[in-house]
C-alpha positions in Angstrom: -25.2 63.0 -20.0 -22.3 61.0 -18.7 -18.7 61.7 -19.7 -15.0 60.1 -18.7 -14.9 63.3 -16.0 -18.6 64.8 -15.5 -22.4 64.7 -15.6 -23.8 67.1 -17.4 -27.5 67.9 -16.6 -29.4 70.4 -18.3 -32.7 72.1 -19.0 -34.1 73.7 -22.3 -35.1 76.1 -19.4 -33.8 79.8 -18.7 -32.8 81.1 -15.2 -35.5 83.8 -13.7 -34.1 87.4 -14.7 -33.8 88.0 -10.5 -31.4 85.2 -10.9 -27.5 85.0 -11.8 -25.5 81.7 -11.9 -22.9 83.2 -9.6 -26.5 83.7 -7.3 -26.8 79.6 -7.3 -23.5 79.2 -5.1 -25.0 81.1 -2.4 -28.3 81.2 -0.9 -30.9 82.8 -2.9 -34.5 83.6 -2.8 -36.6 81.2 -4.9 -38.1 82.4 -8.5 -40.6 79.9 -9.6 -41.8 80.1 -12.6 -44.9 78.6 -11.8 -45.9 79.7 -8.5 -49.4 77.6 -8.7 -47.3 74.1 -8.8 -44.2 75.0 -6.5 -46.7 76.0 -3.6 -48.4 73.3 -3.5 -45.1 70.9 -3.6 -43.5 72.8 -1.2 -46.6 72.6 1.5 -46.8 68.7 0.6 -42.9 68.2 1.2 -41.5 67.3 -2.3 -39.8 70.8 -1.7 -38.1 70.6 1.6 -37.1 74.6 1.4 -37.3 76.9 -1.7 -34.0 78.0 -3.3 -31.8 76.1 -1.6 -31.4 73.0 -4.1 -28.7 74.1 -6.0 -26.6 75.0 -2.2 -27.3 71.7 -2.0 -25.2 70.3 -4.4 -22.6 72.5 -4.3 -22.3 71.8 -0.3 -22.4 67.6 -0.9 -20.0 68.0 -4.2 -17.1 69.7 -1.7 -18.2 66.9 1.1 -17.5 64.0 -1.1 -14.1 65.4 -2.2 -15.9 66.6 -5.7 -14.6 69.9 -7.8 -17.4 72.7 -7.1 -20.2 72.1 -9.7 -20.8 74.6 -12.6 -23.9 76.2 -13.3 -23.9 77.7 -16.8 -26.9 79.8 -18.6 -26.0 79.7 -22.5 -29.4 78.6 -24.1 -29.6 75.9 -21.6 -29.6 76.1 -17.9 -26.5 73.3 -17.3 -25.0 72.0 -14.7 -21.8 70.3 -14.3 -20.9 67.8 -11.8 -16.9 66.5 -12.2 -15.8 63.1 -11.5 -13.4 62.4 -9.2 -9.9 61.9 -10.5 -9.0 57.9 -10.1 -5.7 57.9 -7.6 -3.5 56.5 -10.3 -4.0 59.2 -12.7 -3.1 61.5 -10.2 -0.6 59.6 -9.2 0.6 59.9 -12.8 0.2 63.6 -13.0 2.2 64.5 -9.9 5.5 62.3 -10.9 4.9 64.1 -14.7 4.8 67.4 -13.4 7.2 67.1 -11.1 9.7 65.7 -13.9 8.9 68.9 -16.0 9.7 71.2 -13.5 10.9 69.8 -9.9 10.1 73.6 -8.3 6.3 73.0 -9.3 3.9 73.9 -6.6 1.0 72.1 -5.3 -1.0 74.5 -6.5 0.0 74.5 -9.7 0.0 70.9 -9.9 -3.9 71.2 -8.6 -4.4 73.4 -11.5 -3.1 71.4 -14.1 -5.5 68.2 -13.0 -7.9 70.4 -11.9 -8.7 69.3 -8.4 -7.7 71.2 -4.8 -4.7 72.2 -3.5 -5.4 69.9 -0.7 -6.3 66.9 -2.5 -2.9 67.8 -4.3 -1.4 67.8 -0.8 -2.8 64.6 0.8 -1.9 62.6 -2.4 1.8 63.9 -2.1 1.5 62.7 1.3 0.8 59.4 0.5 3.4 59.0 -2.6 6.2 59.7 0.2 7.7 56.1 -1.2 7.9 57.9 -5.0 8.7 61.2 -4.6 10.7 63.9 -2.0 11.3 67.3 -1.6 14.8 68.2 -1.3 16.0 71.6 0.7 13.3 74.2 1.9 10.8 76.1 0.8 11.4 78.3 -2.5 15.1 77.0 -3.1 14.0 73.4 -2.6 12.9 71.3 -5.2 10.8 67.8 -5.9 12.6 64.6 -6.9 10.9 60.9 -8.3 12.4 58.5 -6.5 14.6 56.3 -9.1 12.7 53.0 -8.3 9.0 54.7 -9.7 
């Protein structure tokens, strides 16, 4: 299903007992559940190499600037994919968070929109025309530029 800030896939299905959803970040052995179909999908190529679909994701997600996916077991095996945050949103976020407290970090910043630090970063970067840092490091503080 497709929301405002993620695809949601999921499956009626349950993750093999071997199997945690911290497991799926990593690589992990493959637990069919039908040995008898997988073999023969695997040897034929639809399977290009067994257990390594959900690295897959996470590894393309973080490429393509993407929040790590989440992989949930409640009922449901679920996984999340986020959106990316549209630039003037985030935009938006930084100059409010700034204006509520002009010591905010990046990282806190990052945390409220829930995206990287670094995204956080290279988006201040680029705002350079809307907002400063004034002083250095823990006694400095942010500022909007009056003409934002």
């Amino acid at each position: 299903m497709l929301f405002k800030n993620r695809l949601e896939i999921w499956n009626p299905g349950q993750l093999p007992y071997e199997l945690t959803t911290q497991q799926l970040y990593k690589p992990h052995k493959s637990h069919p559940n039908n040995p008898l179909i997988a073999e023969p999908l695997l040897r034929s190529g639809f399977i290009e190499k067994a257990g390594t679909g959900t690295g897959e994701i996470v590894k393309l997600c973080l490429q393509h600037g993407l929040k790590k996916p989440l992989f949930e077991q409640d009922g449901d095996f679920k996984v999340i994919i986020w959106r990316p945050v549209p630039q003037d949103v985030l935009e938006d976020a930084i100059i409010a968070a700034i204006r509520a407290n002009p010591k905010v970090s990046r990282e806190e910043i990052a945390q409220k929109v829930q995206v990287s630090s670094k995204t956080i970063a290279r988006k201040m970067n680029k705002m350079r025309d809307k907002i400063r840092f004034v002083g250095r490091g823990y006694s400095g503080h942010w500022e909007v530029v009056e003409n934002s």
